[in-house]
C-alpha positions in Angstrom: -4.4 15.9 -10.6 -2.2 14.1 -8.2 0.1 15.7 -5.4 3.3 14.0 -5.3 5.6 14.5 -2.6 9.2 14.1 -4.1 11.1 13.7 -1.0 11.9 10.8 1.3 12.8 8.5 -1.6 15.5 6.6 -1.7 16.7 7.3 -5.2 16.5 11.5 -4.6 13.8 13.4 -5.6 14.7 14.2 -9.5 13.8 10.5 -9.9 10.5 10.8 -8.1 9.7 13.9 -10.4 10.9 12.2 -13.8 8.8 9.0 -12.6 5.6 11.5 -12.0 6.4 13.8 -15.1 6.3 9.9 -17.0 3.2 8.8 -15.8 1.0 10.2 -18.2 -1.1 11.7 -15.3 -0.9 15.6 -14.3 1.3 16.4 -11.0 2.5 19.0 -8.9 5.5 18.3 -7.5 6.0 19.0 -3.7 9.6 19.0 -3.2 13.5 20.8 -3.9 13.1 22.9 -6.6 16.8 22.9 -6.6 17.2 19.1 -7.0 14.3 18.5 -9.4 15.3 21.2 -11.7 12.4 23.3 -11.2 9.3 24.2 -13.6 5.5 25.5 -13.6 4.6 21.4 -12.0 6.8 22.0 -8.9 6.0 23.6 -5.6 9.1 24.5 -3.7 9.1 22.4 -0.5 12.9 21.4 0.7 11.4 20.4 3.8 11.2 17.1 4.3 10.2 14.1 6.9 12.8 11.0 7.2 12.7 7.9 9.0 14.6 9.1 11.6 11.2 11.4 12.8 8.6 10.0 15.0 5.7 10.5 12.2 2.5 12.1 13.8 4.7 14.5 15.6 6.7 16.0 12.8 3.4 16.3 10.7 2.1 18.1 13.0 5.4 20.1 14.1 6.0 20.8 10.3 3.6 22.1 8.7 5.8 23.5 5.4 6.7 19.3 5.3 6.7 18.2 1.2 4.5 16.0 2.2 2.4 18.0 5.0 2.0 20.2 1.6 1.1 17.9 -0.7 -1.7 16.0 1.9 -2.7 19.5 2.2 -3.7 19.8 -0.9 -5.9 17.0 -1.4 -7.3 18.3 1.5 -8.0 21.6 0.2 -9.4 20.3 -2.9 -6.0 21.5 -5.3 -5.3 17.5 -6.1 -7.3 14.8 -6.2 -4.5 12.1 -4.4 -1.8 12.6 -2.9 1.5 9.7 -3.7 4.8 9.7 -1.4 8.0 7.6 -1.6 8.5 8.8 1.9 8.2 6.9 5.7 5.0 5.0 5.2 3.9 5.7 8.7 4.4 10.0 8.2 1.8 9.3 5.3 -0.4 7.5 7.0 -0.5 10.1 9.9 -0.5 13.1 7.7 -3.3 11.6 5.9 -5.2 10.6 9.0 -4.6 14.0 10.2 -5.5 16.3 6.7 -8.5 13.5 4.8 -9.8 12.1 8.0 -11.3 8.6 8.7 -14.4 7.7 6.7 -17.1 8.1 8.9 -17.4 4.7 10.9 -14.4 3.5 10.3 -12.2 2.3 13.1 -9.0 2.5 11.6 -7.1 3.2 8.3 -5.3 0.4 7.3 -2.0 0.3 5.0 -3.0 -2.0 1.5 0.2 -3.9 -0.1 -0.2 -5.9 -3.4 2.0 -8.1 -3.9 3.6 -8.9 -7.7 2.3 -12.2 -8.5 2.7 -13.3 -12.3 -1.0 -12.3 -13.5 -2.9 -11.2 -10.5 -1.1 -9.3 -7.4 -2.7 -10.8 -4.5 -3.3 -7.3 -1.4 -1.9 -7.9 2.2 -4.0 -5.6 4.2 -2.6 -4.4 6.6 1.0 -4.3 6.5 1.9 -2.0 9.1 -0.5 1.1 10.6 -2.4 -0.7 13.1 -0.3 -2.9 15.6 -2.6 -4.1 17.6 -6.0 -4.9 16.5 -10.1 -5.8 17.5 -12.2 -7.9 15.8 -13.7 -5.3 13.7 -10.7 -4.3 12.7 -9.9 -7.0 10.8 -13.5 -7.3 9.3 -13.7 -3.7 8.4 -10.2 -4.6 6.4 -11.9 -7.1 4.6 -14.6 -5.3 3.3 -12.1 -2.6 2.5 -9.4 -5.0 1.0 -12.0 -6.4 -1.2 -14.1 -3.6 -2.4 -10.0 -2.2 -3.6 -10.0 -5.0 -5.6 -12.8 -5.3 -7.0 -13.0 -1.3 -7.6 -9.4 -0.7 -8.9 -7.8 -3.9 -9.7 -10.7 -5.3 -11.4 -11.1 -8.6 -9.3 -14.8 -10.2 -9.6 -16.0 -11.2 -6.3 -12.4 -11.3 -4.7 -11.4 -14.1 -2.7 -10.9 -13.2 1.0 -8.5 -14.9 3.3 -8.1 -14.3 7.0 -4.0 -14.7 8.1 -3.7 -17.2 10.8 -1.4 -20.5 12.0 -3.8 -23.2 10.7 -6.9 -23.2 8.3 -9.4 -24.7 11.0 -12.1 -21.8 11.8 -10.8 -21.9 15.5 -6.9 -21.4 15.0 -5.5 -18.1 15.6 -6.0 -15.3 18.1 -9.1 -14.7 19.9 -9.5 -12.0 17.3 -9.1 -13.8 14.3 -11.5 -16.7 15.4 -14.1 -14.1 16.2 -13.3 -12.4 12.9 -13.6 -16.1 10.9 -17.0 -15.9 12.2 -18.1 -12.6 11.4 -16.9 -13.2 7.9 -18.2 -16.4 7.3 -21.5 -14.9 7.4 -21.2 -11.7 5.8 -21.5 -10.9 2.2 -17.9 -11.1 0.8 -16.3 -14.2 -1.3 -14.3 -15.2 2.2 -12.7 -18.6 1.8 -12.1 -18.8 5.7 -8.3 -19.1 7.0 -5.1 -19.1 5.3 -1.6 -19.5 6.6 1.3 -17.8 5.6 2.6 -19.7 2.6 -1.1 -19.0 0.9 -0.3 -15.4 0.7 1.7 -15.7 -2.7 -0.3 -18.8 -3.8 -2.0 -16.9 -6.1 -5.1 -18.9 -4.5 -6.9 -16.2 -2.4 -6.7 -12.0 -3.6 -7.2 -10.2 -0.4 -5.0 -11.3 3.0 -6.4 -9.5 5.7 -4.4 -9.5 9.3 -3.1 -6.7 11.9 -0.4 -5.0 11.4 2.4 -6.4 13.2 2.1 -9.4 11.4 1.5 -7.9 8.2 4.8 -5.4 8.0 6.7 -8.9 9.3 5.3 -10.9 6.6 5.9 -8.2 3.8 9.5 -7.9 5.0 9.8 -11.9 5.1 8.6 -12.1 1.6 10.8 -9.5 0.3 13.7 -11.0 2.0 13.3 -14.2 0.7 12.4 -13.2 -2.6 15.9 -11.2 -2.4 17.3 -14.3 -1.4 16.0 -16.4 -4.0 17.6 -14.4 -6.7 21.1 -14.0 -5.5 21.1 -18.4 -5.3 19.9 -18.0 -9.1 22.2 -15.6 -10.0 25.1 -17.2 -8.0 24.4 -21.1 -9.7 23.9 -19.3 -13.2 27.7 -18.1 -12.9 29.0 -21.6 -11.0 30.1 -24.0 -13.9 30.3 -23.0 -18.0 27.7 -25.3 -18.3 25.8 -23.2 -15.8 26.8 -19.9 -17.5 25.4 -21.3 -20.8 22.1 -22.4 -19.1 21.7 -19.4 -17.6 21.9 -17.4 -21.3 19.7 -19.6 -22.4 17.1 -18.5 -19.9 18.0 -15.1 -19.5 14.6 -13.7 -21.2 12.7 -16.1 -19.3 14.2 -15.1 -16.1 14.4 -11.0 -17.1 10.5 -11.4 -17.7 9.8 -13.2 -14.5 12.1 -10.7 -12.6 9.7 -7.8 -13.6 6.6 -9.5 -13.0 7.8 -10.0 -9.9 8.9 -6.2 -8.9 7.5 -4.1 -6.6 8.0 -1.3 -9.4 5.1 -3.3 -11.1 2.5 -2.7 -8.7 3.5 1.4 -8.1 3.1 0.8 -4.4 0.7 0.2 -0.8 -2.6 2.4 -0.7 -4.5 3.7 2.9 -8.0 2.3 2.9 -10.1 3.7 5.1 -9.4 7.7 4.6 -12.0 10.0 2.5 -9.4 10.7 0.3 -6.7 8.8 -2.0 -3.3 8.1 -0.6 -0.7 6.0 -2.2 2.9 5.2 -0.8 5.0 4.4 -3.4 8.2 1.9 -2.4 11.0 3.9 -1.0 13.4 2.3 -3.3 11.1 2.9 -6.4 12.4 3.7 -9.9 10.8 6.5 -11.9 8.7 3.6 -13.2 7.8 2.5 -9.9 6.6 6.1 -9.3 5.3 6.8 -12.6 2.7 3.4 -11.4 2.4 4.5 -8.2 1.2 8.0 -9.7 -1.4 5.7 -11.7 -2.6 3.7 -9.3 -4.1 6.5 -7.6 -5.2 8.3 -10.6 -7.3 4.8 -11.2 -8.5 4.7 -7.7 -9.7 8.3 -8.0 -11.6 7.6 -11.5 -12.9 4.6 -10.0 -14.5 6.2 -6.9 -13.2 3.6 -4.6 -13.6 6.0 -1.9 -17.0 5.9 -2.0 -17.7 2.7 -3.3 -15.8 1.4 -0.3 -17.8 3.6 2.1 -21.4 2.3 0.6 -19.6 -1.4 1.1 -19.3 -0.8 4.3 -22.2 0.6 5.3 -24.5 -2.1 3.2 -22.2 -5.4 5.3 -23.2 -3.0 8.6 -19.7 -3.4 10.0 -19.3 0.6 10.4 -19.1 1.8 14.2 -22.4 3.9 15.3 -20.3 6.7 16.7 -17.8 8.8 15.9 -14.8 9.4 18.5 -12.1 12.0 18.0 -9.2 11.6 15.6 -6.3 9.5 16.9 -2.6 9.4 15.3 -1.9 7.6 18.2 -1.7 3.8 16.7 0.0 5.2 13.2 3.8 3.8 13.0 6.0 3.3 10.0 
């Protein structure tokens, strides 16, 4: 069973209940029982945490939060994932705070797969860790790669480290040190890639901090924004145009939803003991409906612990174990 925290969403939360109600999977519904309509699947939980809130401080200031709740849960062993439509960065924290780090692991990291006609390609991360170490970034690529493999089904996934040239010694002192590390470690890492490589379709797994990450997500969708108003702007410019554009129209509607981030249901944390999903904040009841999925299929697929003996058989977990920090968790 999934916990699905209906509020936050930019589309209200009735759609983020019909989306969860549609996905075939069983949910309780953390959220305004006077919005969604109610029912037996819904937990009353008007409360809820916006963009506007600094994230590790309202989880921890609200504690009757729909999404405090539905974290909770997981926690307590009522759900076995936990999806929100909400701030990315108040999941992250609530999930850092309630399912805890796995054990050696530096840092969760924020997973995006991007839509790419026939295999999405996952940016990792794309926005919880600003500033990064070298083993950082390796951790992310052992965790990027065992997601794939686990979930999406990706034999020996191809492993690109984000950086301004494909030469072993561009990038930060943190990428070239991480290059290193991963050129000798166990994964399928095909050394450096640069930005335009990230929706080549020619590598599955980006791995980079997360600063450059949530800019190169929000670059991508812009441009991919971008992209179809010009299309859908020269498809109305002449009568010859217009005609072209019927002509196409089931080519271009079929590439337009391969393409949408309803497709792919939404970012996951890696890292954490426990399944959390973060569905788009724009996302259709389809979008949540996948979303919903996605972390039904990474719960059947144990990619908690799969990931976890991944780690520990590269040797790239930390010996010891400080306290919990929400500290470097942002939105």
């Amino acid at each position: 069973m999934i916990a699905l925290d209906a509020n936050g969403a930019d589309n209200g939360a009735a759609v983020v209940a019909r989306g969860g109600r549609e996905s075939g999977v069983p949910v309780t519904i953390f959220g305004p029982a006077g919005e969604i309509g109610g029912g037996a699947d819904v937990v009353d939980a008007p409360v809820a945490i916006t963009n506007d809130d600094e994230p590790a401080r309202a989880v921890r200031a609200r504690d009757d939060a729909s999404l405090v709740q539905a974290t909770r849960a997981v926690k307590e062993g009522r759900a076995d994932g936990v999806v929100s439509a909400g701030p990315t960065g108040a999941l992250m924290a609530a999930a850092t705070l309630h399912l805890k780090r796995m054990r050696g692991v530096h840092r969760p990291a924020a997973a995006v797969l991007f839509p790419l006609p026939g295999s999405p390609t996952l940016l990792i991360d794309s926005g919880a860790n600003l500033d990064v170490r070298t083993e950082y970034l390796v951790q992310f690529a052992y965790m990027g790669s065992m997601f794939m493999q686990s979930v999406q089904g990706v034999e020996r996934p191809r492993v690109g480290l984000l950086s301004n040239g494909q030469e072993p010694k561009k990038g930060t002192l943190q990428v070239v040190e991480a290059n290193e590390r991963l050129a000798g470690g166990s994964l399928n890492f095909v050394g450096n890639v640069e930005g335009g490589d990230i929706v080549s379709g020619e590598v599955d797994v980006v791995v980079t901090d997360g600063f450059t990450g949530n800019v190169a997500l929000k670059a991508i969708e812009g441009t991919a924004k971008m992209v179809g108003n010009i299309v859908r702007t020269a498809a109305r410019s002449s009568p010859p145009a217009t005609l072209g554009g019927l002509l196409m129209r089931r080519k271009l509607a079929q590439l337009r939803h391969e393409l949408s981030q309803d497709n792919v249901g939404g970012g996951i944390m890696l890292g954490l003991r426990g399944v959390a999903v973060a569905a788009h904040g724009s996302a259709s009841a389809t979008g949540i409906a996948n979303a919903v999925r996605l972390a039904q299929r990474a719960v059947d697929e144990r990619m908690v612990e799969q990931t976890e003996a991944a780690l520990k058989a590269a040797g790239v977990l930390r010996p010891s174990e400080p306290a919990t920090s929400l500290a470097s968790t942002h939105d």
